[in-house]
C-alpha positions as semicolon CSV with decimal commas, in nm:
position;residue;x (nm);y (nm);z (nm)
1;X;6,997;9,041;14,239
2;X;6,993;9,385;14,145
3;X;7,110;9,719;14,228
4;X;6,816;9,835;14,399
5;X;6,864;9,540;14,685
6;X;7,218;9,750;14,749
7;X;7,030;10,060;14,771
8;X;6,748;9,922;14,966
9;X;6,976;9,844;15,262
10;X;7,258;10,128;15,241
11;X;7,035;10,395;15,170
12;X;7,029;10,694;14,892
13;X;7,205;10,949;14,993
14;X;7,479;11,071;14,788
15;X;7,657;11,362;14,865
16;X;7,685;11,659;14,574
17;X;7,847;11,947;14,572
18;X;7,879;12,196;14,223
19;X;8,138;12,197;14,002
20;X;8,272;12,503;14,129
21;X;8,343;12,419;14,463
22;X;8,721;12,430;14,567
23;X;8,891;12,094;14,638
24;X;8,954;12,159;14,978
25;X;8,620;12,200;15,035
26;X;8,545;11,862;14,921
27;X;8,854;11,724;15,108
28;X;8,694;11,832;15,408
29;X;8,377;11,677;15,351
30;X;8,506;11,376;15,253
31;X;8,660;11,348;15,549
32;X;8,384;11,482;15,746
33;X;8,130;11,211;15,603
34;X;8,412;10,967;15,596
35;X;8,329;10,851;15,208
36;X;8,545;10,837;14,895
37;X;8,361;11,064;14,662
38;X;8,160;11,316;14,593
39;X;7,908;11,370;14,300
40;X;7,941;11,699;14,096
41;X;7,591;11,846;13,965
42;X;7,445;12,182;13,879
43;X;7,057;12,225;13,854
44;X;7,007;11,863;13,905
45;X;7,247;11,729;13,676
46;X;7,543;11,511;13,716
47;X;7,876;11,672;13,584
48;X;8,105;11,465;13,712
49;X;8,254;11,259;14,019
50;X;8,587;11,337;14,231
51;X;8,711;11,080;14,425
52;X;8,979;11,090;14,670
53;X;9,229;10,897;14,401
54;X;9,135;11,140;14,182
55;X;9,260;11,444;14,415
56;X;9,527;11,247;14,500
57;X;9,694;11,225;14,167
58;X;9,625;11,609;14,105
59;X;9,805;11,677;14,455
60;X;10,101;11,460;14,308
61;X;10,108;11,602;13,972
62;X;10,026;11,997;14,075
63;X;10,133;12,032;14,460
64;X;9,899;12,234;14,720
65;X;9,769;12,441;14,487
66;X;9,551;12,167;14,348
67;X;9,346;12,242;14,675
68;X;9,225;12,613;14,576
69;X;9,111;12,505;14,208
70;X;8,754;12,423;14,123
71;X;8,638;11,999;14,148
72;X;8,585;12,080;13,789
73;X;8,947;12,086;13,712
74;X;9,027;11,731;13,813
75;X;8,678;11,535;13,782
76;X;8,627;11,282;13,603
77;X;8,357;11,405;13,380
78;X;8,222;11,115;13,153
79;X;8,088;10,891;13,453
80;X;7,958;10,561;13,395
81;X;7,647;10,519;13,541
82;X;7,417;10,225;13,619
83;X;7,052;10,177;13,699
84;X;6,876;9,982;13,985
85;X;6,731;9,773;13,770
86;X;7,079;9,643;13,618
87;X;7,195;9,304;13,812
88;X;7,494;9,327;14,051
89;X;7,704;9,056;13,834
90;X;7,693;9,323;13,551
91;X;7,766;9,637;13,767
92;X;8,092;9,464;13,907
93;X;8,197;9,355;13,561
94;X;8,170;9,688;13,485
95;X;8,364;9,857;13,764
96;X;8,645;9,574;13,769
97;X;8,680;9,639;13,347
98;X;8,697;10,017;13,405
99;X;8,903;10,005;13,764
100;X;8,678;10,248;13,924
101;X;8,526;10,184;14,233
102;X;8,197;10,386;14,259
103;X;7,905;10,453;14,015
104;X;7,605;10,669;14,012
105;X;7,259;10,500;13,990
106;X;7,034;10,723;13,758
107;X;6,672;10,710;13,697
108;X;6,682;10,861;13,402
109;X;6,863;11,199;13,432
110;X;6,812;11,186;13,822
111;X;7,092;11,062;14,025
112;X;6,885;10,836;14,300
113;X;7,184;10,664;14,455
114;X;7,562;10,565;14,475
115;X;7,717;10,224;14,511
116;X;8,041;10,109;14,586
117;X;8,289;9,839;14,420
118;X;8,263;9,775;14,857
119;X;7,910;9,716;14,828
120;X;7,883;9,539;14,548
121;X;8,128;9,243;14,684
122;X;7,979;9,228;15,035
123;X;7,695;9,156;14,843
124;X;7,814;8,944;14,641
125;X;7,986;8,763;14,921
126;X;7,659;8,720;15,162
127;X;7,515;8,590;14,835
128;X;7,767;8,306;14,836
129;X;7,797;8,235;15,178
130;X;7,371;8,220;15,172
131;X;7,429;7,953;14,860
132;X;7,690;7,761;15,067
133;X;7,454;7,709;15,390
134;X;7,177;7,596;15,091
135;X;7,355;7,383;14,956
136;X;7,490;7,193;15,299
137;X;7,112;7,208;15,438
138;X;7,024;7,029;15,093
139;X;7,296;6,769;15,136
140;X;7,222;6,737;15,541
141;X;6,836;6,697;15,464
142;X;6,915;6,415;15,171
């Protein structure tokens, strides 16, 4: 299975915002939306990702002032990416290695999508649970 089966039932939609944009700003949309991160990108290019771990730790480290400075100050700017074409087995090994728990699908430059380490295991899960009910119809049928 691949990434685009994840995309093909959750949807597209990611949620940018530009590097600029204050952090309470994107604390309100991430409550708002009720997701865990939000893309960074200027003229159609990813920058960078905040998530709310991310803010978190600058919150801890800096205080309320954290909240007035740009997304730019605290994102994490070297984002590991993935395409749909890449299997879900390889995705997850990724994300569990790196301990990050959302990636950007690109098609080439263009960000097309945004999975989640959530997504990737309730996939991964159905997948198993679809083998198991095989495998019992295989044994009932024998």
């Amino acid at each position: 299975m691949t990434v685009a089966t994840i995309l093909d039932r959750k949807g597209r939609d990611v949620f940018t915002l530009a590097p600029q944009t204050p952090i309470s700003q994107i604390v309100d949309l991430l409550c708002e939306k009720k997701i865990g991160v939000v893309m960074l990108a200027e003229e159609g290019k990813l920058c960078g990702i905040l998530s709310e771990r991310d803010i978190v730790r600058a919150l801890a480290k800096e205080g309320r002032d954290v909240l007035s400075q740009p997304a730019s100050a605290h994102m994490t700017a070297d984002v590991i990416c993935c395409a749909e074409n890449e299997t879900v087995v390889s995705v997850m090994e990724r994300m569990t290695a790196g301990r990050f728990r959302h990636m950007p699908v690109l098609e080439g430059d263009e960000l097309i999508g945004l999975i989640s380490i959530g997504d990737v295991v309730k996939h991964r899960i159905e997948q198993t649970e679809k083998e198991a009910a095989d495998m019992r119809a295989y044994i009932a049928a024998g």
